[in-house]
C-alpha positions as CSV (number, residue, x, y, z in Angstrom):
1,X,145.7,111.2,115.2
2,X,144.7,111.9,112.0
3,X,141.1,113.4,112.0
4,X,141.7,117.2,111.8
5,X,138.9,118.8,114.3
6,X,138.6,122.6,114.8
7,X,136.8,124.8,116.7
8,X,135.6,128.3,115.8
9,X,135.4,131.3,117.4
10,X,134.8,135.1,116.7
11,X,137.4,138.1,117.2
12,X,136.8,141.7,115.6
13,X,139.9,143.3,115.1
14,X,140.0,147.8,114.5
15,X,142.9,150.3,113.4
16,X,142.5,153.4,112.1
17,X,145.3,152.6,109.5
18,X,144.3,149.3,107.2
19,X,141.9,146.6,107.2
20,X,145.1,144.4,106.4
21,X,146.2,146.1,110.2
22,X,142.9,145.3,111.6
23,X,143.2,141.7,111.1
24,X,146.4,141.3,112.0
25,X,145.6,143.1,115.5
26,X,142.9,140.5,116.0
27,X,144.9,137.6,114.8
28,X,148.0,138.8,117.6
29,X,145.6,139.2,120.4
30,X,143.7,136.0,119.7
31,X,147.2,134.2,119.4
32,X,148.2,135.1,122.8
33,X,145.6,133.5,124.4
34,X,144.5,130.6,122.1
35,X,146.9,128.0,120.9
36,X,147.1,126.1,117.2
37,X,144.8,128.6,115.3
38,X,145.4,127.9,112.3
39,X,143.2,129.7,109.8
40,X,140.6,132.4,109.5
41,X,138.2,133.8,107.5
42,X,136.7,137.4,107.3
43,X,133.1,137.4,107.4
44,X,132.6,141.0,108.2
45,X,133.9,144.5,107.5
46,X,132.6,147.9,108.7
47,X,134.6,151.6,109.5
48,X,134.0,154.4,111.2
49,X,133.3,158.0,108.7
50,X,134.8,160.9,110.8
51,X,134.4,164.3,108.6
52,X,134.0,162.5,105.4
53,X,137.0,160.6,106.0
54,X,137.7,157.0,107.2
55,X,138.6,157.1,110.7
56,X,138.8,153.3,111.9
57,X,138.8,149.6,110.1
58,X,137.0,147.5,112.1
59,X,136.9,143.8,110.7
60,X,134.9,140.4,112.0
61,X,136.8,137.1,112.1
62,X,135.7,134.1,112.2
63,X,138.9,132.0,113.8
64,X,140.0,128.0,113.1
65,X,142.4,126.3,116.1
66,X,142.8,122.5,116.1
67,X,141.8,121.0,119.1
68,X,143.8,118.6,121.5
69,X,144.1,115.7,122.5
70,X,143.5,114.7,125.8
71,X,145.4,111.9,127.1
72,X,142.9,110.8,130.2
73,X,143.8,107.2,131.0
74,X,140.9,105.4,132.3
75,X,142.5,103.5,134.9
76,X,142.7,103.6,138.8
């Protein structure tokens, strides 16, 4: 088939090292459950302010995985 249909989901993703980290945590987590994602966009960023410091990345994803087809024969 060629029709390319997705469906989208959202994951937040937190480390207290990078946003770049963050992603990639949500990303890995996502990708052991959900099969074919294949793209994302950030649509939110925030952190955490611990003695006038960042303390934590925490980072919305919106998440892309092609859907399968389903083979369901329709005979007896």
């Amino acid at each position: 088939m060629t029709d390319h249909v997705y469906r989208l989901i959202e994951v937040v993703g937190s480390s207290p090292s990078s946003v770049e980290d963050a992603i990639q945590s949500a990303i890995a987590k996502a990708s052991s459950t959900i099969r074919h994602i294949r793209w994302f966009e950030v649509i939110e960023t925030r952190g955490q302010v611990e003695n006038g410091k960042v303390a934590y990345y925490q980072v919305t994803l919106k998440v892309g995985f092609s859907l399968e087809d389903e083979h369901v024969s329709l005979r007896p």
